[in-house]
N, C-alpha and C positions, 0 to 999 in steps of 0.2 A: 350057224355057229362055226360050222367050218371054214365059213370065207374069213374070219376076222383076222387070224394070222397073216393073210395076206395083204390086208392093209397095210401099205405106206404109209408115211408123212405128205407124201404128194395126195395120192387120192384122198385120208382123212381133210387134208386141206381143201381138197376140191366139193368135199361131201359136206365139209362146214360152210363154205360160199354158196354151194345150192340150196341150201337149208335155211342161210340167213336169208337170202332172196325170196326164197317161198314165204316165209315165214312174213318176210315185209309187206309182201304181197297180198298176204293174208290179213294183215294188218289195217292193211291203206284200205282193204274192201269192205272191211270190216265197219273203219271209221266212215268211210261210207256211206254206207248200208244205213249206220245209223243215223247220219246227218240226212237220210233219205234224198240222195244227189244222182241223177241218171248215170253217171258213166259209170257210180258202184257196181246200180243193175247190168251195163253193160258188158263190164272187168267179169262179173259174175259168171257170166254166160261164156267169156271167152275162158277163161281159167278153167272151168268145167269143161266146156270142148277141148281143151288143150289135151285132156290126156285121153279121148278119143284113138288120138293117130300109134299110140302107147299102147291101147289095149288091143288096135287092130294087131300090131305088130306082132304081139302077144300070142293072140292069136293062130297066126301065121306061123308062127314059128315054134309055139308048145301048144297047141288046140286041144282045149279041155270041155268040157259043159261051163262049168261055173266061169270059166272066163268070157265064152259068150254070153251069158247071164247079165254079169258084172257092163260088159258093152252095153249090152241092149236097156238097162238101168240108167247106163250113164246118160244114152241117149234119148232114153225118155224124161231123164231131167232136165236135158239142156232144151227139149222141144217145150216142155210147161215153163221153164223160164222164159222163154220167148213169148208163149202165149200169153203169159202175166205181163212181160213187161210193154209190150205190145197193148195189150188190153188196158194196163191202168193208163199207156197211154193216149189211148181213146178215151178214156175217160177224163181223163186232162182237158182234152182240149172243147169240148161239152160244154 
């Protein structure tokens, strides 16, 4: 609550274009997902490891427990997404 006074018109702008993009992002994987279309599964997998390099940094630079927690979480999701999408598509091709 204390940072909000310091928002600008510049950064709130910047903060609403990152948002609409995530947000689109989320969308398109979304519709995806549910047309059952591989690159969803793959969008899935990168979007997820995307913030990897985010919580390393994190890390590194405020080392907490829960924030390696939170890591090692992320990256056990991103490894069963793999696994699955790998595996159904073994199954596919059967």
């Amino acid at each position: 609550m204390e940072r909000i006074p310091d928002v600008d018109p510049h950064k709130l702008r910047a903060l609403s274009v990152g948002t609409f993009i995530y947000s689109a992002l989320f969308f398109t994987e979304g519709i995806g997902l549910f047309l059952r279309k591989r690159w969803a599964e793959i969008l899935t997998i990168v979007a997820t490891a995307g913030l990897i390099p985010l919580e390393v940094y994190e890390i590194f630079h405020r080392p907490g427990p829960l924030k390696v927690l939170v890591l090692l979480i992320n990256l056990a999701v991103v490894a069963y997404l793999i696994f699955e999408v790998r595996r159904l598509s073994h199954q596919q091709q059967q």
